[in-house]
VOGU-3710 file (C-alpha; in Angstrom, 3 decimals, decimal comma):
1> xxxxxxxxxx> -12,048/-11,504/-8,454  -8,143/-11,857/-9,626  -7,974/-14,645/-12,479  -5,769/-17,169/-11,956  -2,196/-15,837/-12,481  -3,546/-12,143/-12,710  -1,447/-9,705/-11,046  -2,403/-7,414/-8,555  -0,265/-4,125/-8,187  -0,994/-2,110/-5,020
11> xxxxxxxxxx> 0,456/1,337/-3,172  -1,509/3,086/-0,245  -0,696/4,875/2,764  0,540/3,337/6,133  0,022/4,600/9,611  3,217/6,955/9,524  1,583/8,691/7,025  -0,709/10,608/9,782  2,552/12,121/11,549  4,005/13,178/8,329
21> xxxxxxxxxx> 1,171/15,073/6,784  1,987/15,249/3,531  -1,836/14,241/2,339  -3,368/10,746/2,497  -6,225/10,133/4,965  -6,261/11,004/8,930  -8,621/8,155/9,568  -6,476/5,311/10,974  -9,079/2,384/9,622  -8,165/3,598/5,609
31> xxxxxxxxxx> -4,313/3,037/5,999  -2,891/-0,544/5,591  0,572/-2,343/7,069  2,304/-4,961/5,747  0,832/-7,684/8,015  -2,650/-6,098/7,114  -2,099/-7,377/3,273  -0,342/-10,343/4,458  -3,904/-11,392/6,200  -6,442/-9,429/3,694
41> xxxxxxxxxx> -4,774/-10,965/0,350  -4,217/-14,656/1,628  -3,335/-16,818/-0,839  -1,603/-14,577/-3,457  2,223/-14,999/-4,161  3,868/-11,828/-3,504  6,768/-10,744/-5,433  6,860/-7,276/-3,334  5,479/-6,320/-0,450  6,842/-3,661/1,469
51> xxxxxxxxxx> 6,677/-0,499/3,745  8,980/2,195/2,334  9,088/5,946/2,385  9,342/7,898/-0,561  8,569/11,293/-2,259  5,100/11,636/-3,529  4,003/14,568/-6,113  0,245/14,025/-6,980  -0,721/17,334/-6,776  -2,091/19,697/-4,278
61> xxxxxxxxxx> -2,457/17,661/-1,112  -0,345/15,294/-1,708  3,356/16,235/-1,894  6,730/15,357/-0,086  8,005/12,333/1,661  5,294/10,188/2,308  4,909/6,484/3,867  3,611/3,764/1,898  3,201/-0,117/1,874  3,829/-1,162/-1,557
71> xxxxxxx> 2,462/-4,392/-3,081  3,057/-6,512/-6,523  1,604/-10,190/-6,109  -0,468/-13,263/-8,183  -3,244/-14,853/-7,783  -1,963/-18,561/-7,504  -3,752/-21,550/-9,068
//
């Protein structure tokens, strides 16, 4: 559980992420969308939440342009 005004900070793959193949997982059910988060995180304020793609260097596996939902929200009273 997120205490009350806690933030939660968040950045995982999307679906576009399996045509790119620049690392992340190939199964479908482990990548999130915006409207995903929207649903699974109900009632938390978000101050970002967005699908973006940007360059990734994690090491081997996971390099290059890569898609990602991005997330930065609260946990409201």
């Amino acid at each position: 559980g997120l205490k009350n005004s806690g933030l939660f900070i968040l950045e995982s793959y999307t679906p576009k992420q399996i045509d790119i193949k620049t690392g992340g997982p190939n199964n479908i059910d482990f990548l999130m969308t915006k409207i995903d988060l929207l649903e699974e995180l109900n009632g938390l304020n978000f101050t970002i939440l967005q699908e973006t793609t940007r360059e990734i260097q994690e090491g081997q596996g996971h390099n290059g342009m890569s898609a990602v939902v991005q997330v930065l929200a609260n946990k409201i009273n």
